[in-house]
C-alpha positions in Angstrom: -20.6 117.6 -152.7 -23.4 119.8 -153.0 -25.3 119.1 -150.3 -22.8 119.2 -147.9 -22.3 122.7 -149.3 -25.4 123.5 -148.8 -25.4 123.0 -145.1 -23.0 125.5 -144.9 -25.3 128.2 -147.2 -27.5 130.4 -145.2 -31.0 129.7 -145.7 -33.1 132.9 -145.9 -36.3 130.8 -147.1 -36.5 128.2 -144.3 -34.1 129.1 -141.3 -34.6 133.4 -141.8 -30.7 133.1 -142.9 -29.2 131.0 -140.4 -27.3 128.0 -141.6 -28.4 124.4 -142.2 -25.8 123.2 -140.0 -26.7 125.6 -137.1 -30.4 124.4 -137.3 -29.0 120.7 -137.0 -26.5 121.2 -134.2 -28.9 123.0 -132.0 -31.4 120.0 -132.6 -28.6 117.9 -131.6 -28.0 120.0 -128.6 -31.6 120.2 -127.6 -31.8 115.9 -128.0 -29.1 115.8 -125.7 -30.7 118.2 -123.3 -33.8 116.3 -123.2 -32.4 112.7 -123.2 -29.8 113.3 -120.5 -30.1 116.3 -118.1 -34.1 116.2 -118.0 -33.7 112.6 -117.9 -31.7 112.9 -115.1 -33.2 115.5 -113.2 -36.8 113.8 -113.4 -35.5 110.4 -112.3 -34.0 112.3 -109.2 -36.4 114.2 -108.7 -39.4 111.7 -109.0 -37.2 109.1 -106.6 -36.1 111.3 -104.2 -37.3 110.9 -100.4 -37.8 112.8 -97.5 -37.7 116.3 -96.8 -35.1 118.4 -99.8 -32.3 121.0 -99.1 -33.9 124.1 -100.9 -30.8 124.8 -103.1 -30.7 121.5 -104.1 -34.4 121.2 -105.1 -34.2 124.6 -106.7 -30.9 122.6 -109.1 -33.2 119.7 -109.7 -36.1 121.6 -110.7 -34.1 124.1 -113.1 -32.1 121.0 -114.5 -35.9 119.4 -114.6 -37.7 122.1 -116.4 -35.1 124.1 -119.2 -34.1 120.4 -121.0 -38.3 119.6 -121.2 -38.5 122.8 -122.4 -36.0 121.9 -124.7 -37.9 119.5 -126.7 -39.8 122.1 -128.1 -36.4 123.1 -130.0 -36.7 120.0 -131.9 -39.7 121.9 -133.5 -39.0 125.8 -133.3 -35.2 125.1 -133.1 -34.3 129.0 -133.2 -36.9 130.3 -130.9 -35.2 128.0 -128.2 -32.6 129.8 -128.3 -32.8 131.2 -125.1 -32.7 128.4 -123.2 -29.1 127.1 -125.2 -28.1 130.7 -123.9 -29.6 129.9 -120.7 -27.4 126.8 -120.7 -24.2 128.5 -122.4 -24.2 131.3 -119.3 -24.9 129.2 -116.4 -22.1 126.4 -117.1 -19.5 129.4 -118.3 -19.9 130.9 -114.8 -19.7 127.4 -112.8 -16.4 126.4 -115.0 -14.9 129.5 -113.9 -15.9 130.5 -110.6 -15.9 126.1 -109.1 -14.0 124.3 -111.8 -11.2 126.5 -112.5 -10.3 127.8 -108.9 -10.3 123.7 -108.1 -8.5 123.0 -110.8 -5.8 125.9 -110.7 -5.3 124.5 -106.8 -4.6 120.7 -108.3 -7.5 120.2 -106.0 -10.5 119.3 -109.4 -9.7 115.7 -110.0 -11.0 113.1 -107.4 -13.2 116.4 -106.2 -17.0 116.1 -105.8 -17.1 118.5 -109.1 -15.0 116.2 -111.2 -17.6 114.8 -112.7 -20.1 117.9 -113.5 -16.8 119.6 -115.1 -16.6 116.7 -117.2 -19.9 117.3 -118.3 -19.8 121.0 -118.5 -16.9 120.1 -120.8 -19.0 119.7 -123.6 -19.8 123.5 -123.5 -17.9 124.6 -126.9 -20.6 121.9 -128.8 -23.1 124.4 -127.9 -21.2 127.4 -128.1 -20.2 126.0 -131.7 -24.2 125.4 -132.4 -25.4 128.8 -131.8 -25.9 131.1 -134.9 -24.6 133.8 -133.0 -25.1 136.7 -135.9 -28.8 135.7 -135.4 -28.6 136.1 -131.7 -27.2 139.2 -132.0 -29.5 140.7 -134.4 -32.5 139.3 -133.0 -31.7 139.6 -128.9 -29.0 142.2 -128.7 -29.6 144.9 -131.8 -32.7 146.9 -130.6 -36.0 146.4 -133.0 -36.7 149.3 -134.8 -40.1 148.5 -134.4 -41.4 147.9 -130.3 -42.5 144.6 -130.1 -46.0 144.9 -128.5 -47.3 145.7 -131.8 -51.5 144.3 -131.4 -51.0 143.7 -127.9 -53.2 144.6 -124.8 -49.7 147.5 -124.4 -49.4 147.9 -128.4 -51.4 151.5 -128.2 -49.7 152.7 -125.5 -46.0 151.9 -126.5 -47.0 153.3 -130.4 -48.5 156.4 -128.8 -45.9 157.3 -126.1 -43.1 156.7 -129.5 -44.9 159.2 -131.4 -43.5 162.2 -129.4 
């Protein structure tokens, strides 16, 4: 019963106090990303003939490159974070601004974005896998300290703060 527990524990030593069961979810998340969407996307995009519609290329090539990109949050899985909130934002605003006007109207099912809602569905699994005190204190909070420290900018930014 312990170890279950201790999924549930922060861990300050290994996950800078972010939750064993955080760090596992958003591996699971970033799996899925990588077997399905880039999947996907690549198989589209490396099969696809003739001449593109630019908005659709520009879908295939963002659906291409943020799941590859996800791989690397098998590794690092909290300094992908980004891309999950990448993913979180985008599929919030098409659920509410294509699914739910369709939807509202009767008009989703049998729709042509039936099936993408379907699959947007599984948003609260990544909303759920986000260690959202982390985000906040490590995207939102401001650093007390600027960032460029050792940087080509460094020396500027820690002169100009000195005023």
């Amino acid at each position: 019963m312990t170890s279950i527990a201790n999924i549930f524990t922060p861990d300050h030593a290994r996950y800078e106090g972010v939750r064993p069961i955080n760090i596992y979810l958003l591996r699971l998340m970033y799996f899925l990303m990588a077997a399905f969407v880039a999947t996907d996307a690549w198989m589209t995009i490396i099969n696809h003939a003739g001449p593109w519609d630019r908005f659709r290329a520009l879908a295939f090539c963002v659906w291409a490159a943020y799941p590859t990109l996800a791989v690397l949050g098998l590794i690092h899985p909290l300094k992908m974070l980004p891309i999950m909130m990448f993913t979180i934002f985008y599929k919030s605003i098409w659920l509410v601004i294509v699914a739910l006007p369709l939807w509202q109207a009767g008009a989703l099912a049998g729709s042509p974005a039936e099936p993408m809602t379907k699959a947007f569905l599984w948003l609260p699994l990544a909303i759920v896998a986000v260690p959202w005190g982390y985000v906040f204190n490590n995207y939102v909070r401001p650093a007390k300290t600027f960032p460029l420290h050792g940087s080509v900018f460094g020396g500027f930014f820690a002169l100009s703060s000195r005023s």
